[in-house]
ROMARMAR-209546 format. One record per atom (N, C-alpha, C): x, y, z. Coordinates in pm, whole numbers, plus 50000, padded with zeros to 5 digits. Example, Ala and Ser with C-alpha at 12.3 -4.5 7.8 and 13.67 -1.06 7.14 Angstrom:
2
513194943150780 512304955050780 513204967050780 512854977550708 513674989450714 512905000350787 
# end
This chain:
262
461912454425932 460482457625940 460112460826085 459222471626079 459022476026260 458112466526278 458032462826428 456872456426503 455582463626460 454332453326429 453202462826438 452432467526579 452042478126515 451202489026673 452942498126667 453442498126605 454362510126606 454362526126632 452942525326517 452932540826493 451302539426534 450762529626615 448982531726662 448612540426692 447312543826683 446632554726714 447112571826667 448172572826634 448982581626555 448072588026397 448102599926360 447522605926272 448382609826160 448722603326086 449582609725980 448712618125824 449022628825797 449092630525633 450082636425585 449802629925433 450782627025339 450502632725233 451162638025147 450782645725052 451282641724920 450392637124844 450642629824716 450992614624761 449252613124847 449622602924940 449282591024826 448542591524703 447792582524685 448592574924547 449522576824561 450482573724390 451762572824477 452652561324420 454522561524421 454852558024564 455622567724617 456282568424719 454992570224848 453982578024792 453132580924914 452322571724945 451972563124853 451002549424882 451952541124915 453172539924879 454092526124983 453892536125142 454372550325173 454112551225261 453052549725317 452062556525288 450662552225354 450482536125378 450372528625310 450432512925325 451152513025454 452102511825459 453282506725558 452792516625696 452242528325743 451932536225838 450772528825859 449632525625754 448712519225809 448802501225876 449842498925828 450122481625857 450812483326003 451332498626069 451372502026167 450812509426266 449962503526259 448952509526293 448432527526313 448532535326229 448382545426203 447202552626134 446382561526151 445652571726069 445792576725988 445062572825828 445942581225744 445412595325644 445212602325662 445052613025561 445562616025443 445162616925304 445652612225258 445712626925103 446762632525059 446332644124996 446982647324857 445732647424804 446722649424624 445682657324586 446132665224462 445532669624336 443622666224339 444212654524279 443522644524202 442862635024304 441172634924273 440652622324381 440942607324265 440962611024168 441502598424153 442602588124180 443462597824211 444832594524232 444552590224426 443792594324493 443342589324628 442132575424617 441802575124585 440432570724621 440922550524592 441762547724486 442792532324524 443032532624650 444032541324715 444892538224792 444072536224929 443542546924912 442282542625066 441512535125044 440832531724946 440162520124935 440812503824989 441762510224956 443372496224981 443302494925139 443802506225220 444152505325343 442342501025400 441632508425363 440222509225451 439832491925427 439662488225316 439312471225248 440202461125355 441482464925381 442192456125514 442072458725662 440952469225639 440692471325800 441262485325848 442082492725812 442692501825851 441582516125806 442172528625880 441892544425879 442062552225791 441432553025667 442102565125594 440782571125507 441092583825503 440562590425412 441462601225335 440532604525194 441672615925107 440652624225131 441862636425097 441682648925049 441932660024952 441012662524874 441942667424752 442132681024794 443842682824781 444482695624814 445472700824726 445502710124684 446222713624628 447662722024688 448322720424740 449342723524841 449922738424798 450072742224650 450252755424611 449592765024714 448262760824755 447182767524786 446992772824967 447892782225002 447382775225152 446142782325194 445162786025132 443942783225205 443532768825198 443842759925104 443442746025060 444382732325190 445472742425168 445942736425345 445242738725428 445032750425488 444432746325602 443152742525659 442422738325510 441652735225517 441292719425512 442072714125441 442982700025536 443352698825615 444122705325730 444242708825833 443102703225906 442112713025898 440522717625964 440442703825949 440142698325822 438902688525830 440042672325890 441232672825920 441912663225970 441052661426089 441312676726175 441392675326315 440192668926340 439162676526239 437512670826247 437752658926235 438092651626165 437662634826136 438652626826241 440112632126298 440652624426411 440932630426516 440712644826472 441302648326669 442082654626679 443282655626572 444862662726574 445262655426460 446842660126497 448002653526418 448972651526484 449602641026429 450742635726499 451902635426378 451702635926243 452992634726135 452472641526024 453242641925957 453082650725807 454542646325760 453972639625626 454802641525497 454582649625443 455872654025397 455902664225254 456242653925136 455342651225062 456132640424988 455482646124794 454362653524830 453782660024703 455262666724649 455232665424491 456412673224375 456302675824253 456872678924173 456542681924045 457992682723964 458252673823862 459162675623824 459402670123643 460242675323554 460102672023436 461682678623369 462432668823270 463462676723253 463302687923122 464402691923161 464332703323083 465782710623102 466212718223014 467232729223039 467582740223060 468252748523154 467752758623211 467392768223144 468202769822999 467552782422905 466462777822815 465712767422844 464682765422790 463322763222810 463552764923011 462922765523115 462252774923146 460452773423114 459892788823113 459762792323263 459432807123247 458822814723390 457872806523481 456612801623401 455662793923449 456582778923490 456842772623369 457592757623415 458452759923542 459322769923608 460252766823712 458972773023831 458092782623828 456892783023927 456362772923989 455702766423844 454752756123921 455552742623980 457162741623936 457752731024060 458422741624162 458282750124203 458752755224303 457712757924399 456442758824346 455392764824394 454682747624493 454502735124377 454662725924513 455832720024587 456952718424552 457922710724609 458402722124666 458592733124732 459112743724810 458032751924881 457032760824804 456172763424886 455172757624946 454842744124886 453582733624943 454232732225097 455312730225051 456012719825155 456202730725338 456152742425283 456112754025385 454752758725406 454012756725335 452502755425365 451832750125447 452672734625412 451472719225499 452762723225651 453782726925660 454572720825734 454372736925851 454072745925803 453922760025888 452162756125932 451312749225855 449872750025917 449772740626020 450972725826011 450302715526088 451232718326223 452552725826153 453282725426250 452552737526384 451962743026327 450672752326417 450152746426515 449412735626469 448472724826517 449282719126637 450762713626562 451342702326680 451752712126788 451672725126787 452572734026896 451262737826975 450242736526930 448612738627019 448572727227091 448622715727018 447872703827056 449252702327201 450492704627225 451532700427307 451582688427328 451682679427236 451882664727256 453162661527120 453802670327084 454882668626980 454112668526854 455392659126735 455162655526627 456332652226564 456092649426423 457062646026319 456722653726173 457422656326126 457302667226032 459012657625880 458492646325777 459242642625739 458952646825567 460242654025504 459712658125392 460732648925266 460212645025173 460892640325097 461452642624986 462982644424975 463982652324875 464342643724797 465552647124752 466592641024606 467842644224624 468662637424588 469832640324629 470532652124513 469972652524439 470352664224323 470082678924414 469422679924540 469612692624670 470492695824649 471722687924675 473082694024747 474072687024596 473782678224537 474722676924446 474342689824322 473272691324276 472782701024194 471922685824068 471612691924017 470712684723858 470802688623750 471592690323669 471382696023519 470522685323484 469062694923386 468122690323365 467032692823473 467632692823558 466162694423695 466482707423789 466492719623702 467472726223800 466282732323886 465192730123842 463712736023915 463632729324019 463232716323990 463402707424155 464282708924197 465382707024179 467022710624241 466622724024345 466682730824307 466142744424396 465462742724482 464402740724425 463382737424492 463702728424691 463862714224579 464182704624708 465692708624817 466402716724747 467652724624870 466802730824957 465682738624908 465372752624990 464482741525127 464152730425036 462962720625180 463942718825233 465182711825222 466312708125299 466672717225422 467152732325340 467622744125451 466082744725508 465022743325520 464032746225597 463542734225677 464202718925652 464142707525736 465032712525836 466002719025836 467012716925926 466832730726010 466352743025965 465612754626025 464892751726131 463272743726040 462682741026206 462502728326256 463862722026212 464162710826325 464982720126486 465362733426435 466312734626575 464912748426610 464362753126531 462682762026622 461742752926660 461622742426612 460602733426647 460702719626817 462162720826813 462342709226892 461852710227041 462152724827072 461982732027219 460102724227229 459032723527127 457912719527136 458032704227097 458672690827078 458842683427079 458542680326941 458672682426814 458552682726727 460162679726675 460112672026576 461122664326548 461102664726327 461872673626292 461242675426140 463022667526082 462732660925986 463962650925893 463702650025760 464542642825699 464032642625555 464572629725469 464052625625416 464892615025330 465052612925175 466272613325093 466862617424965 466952606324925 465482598824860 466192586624775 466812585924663 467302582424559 468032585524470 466492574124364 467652564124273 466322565424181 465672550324211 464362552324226 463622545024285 462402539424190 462122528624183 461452521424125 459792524024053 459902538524079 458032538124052 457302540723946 456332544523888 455972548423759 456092564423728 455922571323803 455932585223771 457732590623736 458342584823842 460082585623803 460222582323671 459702568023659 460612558023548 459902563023395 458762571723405 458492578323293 459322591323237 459772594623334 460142607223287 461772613123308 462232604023410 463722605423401 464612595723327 463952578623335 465042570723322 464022560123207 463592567423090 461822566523037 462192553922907 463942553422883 464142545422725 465302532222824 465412524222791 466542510322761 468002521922835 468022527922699 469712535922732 469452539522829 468862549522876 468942563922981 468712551023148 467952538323143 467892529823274 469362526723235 470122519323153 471232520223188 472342526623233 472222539123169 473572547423189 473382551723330 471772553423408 471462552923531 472112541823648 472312527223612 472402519523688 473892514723728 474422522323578 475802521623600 476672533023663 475962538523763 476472552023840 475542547323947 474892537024007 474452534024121 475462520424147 476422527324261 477412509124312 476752501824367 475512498424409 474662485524440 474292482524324 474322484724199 473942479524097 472512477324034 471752485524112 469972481424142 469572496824212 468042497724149 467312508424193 466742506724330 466762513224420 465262514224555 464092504524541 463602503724634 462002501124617 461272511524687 459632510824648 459402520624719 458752513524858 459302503324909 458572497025034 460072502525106 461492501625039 462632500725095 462552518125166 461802526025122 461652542325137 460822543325237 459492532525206 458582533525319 459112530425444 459962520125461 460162513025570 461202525825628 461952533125576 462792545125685 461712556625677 460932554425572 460182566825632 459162563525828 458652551625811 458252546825944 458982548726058 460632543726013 461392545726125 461202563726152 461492566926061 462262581026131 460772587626196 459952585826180 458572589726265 458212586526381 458852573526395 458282566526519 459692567826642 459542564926754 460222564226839 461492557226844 461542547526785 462702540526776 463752553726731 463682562026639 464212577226606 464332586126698 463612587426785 463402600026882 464092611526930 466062603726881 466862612426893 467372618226784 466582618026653 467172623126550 466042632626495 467222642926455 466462658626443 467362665426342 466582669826244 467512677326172 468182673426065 468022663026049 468792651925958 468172650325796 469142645325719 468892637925616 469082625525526 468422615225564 468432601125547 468972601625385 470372598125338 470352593325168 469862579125143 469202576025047 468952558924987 469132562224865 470332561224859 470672561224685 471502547024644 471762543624715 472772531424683 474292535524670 474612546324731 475722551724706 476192559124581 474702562724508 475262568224400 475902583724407 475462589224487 476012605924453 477332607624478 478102596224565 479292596124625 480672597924508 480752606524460 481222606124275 481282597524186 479632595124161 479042587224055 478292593923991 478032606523998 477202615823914 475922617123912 475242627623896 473602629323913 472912622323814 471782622223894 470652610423811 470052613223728 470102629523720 469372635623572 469752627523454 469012619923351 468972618423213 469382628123138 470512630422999 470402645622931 470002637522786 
# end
């Protein structure tokens, strides 16, 4: 666990901040002392989570964005700088995903997950990364994948795509970005404990098993265990890592087979 005042005074948003993976992150950025912006769809899906951080004392407000959209970026963007000043981090952590098989996979169905988990993600990460190259005080730019990138996904071959192309573009403008002190990484958890996963990939008795028995720790993630490297790799204790991609799978992809359900 980092010391708190880690990430103080620091501005982060997060995208699909307010559900799963993005509310353990947000939590944990704000328990470090951080700013949080906070961006989904849905104000319902925001309006817990800040209520959460703001009720313990901490910074946050949402924004409903739709990341497909980049006028809707940068208009999050805009109203960040308005309410803190700048930015200092951005998650990519907004996705969309559902199985399916590739010949049964419509035109629209492989769009709309490519359209947030690939183009959102070049949206929020080309508008803020704008911002951090104005403002000249750096940044962090951390987007969050799957390890089915580089292994592949039957069943998910939309995200699969998808999350490679964030990958080759984590590692793009980690080496255009660095010359401005900007520092972009990524981290591939494998299968992780939350409600939106556990509905739809690993959703019956069988399919959590045949899952757990292709993870050699024997046990799923948490999503505090995701939060806590997502903190690191933002904050300084990291400073020399660029370009990279953090796995938390438990060693499963290591030829234990993908996590897709069939």
């Amino acid at each position: 666990m980092l010391p708190l005042n880690t990430l103080k005074g620091q501005v982060a948003i997060i995208t699909g901040g307010g559900t799963g993976l993005g509310r353990a992150m947000a939590l944990e950025y704000s328990r470090l002392g951080a700013k949080l912006v906070l961006a989904s769809r849905s104000q319902e899906h925001l309006e817990p989570t800040v209520k959460e951080i703001t009720d313990s004392g901490g910074q946050a407000i949402g924004i409903v964005t739709d990341v497909r959209d980049p006028v809707q970026v940068d208009r999050m963007v805009h109203q960040t700088k308005e309410k803190f000043g700048g930015i200092d981090i951005l998650i990519n952590n907004a996705a969309g995903n559902f199985i399916c098989k590739a010949e049964d996979l419509s035109p629209n169905g492989w769009r709309v997950v490519v359209d947030i988990v690939l183009n959102g993600s070049f949206y929020c990460s080309r508008a803020v990364g704008k911002e951090m190259i104005a403002q000249k005080r750096g940044g962090n730019i951390l987007s969050i994948l799957a390890t089915y990138a580089w292994t592949g996904g039957p069943g998910t071959i939309h995200s699969a795509a998808a999350k490679a192309g964030v990958l080759s573009m984590t590692r793009t403008l980690a080496v255009e970005w660095a010359q401005y002190g900007i520092r972009v990484n990524a981290i591939s958890p494998g299968a992780v404990e939350t409600e939106g996963a556990g509905s739809k990939l690993w959703a019956t008795p069988e399919s959590r098993a045949k899952l757990l028995g292709k993870i050699p720790v024997g046990r799923m993630g948490t999503p505090q265990e995701v939060a806590d490297a997502a903190a690191y790799l933002v904050s300084d204790y990291a400073k020399y890592i660029n370009g990279e991609n953090l796995v938390m799978d438990g060693g499963a992809w290591l030829g234990r087979g993908h996590l897709a359900t069939q």
